[in-house]
N, C-alpha and C positions, 0 to 999 in steps of 0.2 A: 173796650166798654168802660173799665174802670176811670180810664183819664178821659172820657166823655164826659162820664158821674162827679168827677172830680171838679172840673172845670164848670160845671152846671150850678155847681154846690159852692165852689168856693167863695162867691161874693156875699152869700147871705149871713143873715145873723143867727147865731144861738140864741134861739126863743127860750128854750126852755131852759138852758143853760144856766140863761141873765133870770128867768123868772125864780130857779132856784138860788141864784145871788142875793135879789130880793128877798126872799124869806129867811135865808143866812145873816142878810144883815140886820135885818129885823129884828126888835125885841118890845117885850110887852108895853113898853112905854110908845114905840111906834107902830101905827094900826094903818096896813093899807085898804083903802075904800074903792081903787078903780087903775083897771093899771090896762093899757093899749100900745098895740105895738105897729108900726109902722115904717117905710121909706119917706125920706121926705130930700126931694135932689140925689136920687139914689143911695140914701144911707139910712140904715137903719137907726131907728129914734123910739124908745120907748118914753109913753107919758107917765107918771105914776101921781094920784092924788091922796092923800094918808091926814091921819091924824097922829101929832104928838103930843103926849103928855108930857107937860113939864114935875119936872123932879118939885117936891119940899125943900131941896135947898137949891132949887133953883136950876138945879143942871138943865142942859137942853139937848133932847135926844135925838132932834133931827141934826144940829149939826155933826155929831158923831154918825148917823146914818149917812147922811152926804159924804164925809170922810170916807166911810169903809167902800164907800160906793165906788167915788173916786179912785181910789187904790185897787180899785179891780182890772184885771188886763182888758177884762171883753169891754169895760165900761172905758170911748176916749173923752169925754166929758159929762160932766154935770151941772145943770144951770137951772137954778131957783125960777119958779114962775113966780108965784104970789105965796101969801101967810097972812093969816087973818088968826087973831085972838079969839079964842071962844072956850066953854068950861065946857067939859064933858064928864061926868060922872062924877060931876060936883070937885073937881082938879081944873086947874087952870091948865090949860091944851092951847093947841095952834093948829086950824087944818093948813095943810099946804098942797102945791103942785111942783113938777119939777121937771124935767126932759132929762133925760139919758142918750146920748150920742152913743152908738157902740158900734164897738171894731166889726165889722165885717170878715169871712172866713181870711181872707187873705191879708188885710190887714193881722188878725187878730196872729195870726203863723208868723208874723216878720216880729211882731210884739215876742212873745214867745221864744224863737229861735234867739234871739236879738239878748233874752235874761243868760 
């Protein structure tokens, strides 16, 4: 029964795994607004839409967010949808969207085994 459960299990994704990635990467300067999880060609795909605050001296927090994203095992890619300028709280912001490709159970064990 175990290697029935096993085998049931192994292609999907850690939902909640990646949602706490998200909030791990996350810092006050990035505010997520909408975040959906899906298969898309049998892979798991989360969408995430957020806003970033830009720094006073200009730093920019999403692309240290995409970064930390990136360097995560469960996450196999990250690709930008759009970025639009807009102030939020009287700060110059950018809301964005983005796609996260992520490893799949079996994938994510070869990643893993493989460090």
């Amino acid at each position: 029964a175990e290697s029935a459960l096993n085998v049931a299990t192994s292609d999907r994704a850690d939902w909640v795994g990646t949602l706490a990635l998200l909030d791990a990467a996350s810092s006050v300067s990035v505010r997520l607004t909408d975040v959906s999880g899906e298969y898309e060609s049998r892979r798991p795909v989360l969408s995430v839409k957020g806003i970033a605050l830009i720094g006073s001296d200009g730093a920019d927090p999403l692309r240290e967010y995409m970064a930390t994203l990136a360097g995560s095992p469960v996450v196999e890619n990250v690709t930008m949808g759009s970025t639009r300028a807009t102030e939020i709280e009287g700060r110059a912001a950018r809301s964005f969207s983005m796609k996260l490709q992520l490893r799949s159970g079996s994938d994510l064990a070869s990643v893993v085994e493989g460090e």
